[in-house]
C-alpha positions in Angstrom: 0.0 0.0 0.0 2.9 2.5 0.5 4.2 1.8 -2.6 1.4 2.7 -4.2 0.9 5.6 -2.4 4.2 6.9 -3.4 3.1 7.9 -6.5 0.2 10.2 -5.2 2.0 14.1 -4.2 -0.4 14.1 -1.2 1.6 12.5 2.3 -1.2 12.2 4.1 -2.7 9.3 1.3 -0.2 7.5 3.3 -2.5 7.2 6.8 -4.6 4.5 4.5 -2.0 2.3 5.5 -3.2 2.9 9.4 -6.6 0.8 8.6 -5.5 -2.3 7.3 -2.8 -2.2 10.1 -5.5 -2.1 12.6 -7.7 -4.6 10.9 -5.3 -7.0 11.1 -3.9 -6.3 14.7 -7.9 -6.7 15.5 -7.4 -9.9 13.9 -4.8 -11.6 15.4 -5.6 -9.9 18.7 -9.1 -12.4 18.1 -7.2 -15.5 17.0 -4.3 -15.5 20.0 -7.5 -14.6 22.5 -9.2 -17.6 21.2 -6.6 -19.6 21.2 -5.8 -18.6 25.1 -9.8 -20.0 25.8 -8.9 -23.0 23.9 -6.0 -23.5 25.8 -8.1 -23.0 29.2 -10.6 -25.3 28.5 -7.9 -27.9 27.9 -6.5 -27.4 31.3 -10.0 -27.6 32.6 -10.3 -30.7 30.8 -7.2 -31.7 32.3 -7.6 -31.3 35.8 -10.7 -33.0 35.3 -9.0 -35.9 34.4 -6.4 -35.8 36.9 -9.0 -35.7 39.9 -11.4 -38.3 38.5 -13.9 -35.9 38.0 -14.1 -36.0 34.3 -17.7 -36.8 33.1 -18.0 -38.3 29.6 -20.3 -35.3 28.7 -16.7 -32.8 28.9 -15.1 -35.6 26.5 -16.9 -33.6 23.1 -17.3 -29.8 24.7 -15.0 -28.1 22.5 -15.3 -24.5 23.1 -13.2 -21.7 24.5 -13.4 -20.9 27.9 -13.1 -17.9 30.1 -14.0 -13.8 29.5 -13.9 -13.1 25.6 -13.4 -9.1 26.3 -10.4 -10.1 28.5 -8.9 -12.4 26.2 -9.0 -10.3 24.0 -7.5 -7.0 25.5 -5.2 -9.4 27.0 -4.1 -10.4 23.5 -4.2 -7.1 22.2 -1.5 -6.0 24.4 0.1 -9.1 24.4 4.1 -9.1 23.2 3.6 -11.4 20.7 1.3 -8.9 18.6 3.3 -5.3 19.7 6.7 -5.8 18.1 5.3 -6.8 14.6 2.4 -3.9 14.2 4.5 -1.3 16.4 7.1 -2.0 13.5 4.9 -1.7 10.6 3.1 1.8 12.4 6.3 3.4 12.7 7.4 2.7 9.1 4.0 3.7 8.3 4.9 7.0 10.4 8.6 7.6 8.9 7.6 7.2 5.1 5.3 10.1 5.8 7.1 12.2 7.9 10.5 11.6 6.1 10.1 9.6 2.6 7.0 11.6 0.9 8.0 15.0 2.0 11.8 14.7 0.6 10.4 13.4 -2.7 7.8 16.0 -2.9 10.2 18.6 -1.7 13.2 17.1 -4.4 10.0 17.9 -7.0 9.7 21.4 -6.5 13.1 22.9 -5.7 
């Protein structure tokens, strides 16, 4: 997307590359908090086992457990997901700041 917006004089075109940065922090943020109720419902499952208190009804529940919203704000600011999108923002940031405005300054003078 930056590359593409390269060719356009206007800097700011650039902050289009903000939304499918957040989309796709939204998305993993949804996909590591599921995967963290997956994971808890297979230590439940677990500890069922281990105490003898496993029914055969728990053998074919397969779904997440635990608070979706905290999962997922959990996820969001996990440090698995910050490195990657903090990187991508701040390139994001610099080609505008720094990239676009040189060019377009090189243009006119």
């Amino acid at each position: 997307m930056l590359v593409l917006v390269a060719n356009e004089d206007n800097p700011d075109y650039v902050l289009l590359a903000f939304i499918p940065t957040v989309l796709f922090l939204t998305l993993d943020s949804y996909y590591l908090a599921l995967e963290k109720g997956f994971r808890n419902s297979y230590d439940i499952f677990v500890s069922k086992l281990h105490s003898d208190t496993l029914l055969v009804d728990s053998f074919y529940s397969i779904k997440p457990r635990g608070h979706f919203p905290k999962l997922f704000f959990q996820a969001l600011l996990s440090f698995s997901v910050w490195p990657f999108y903090m990187t991508l923002i701040l390139m994001i940031l610099f080609v505008r700041k720094f990239v676009l405005t040189v060019d377009s300054s090189m243009l006119i003078g």
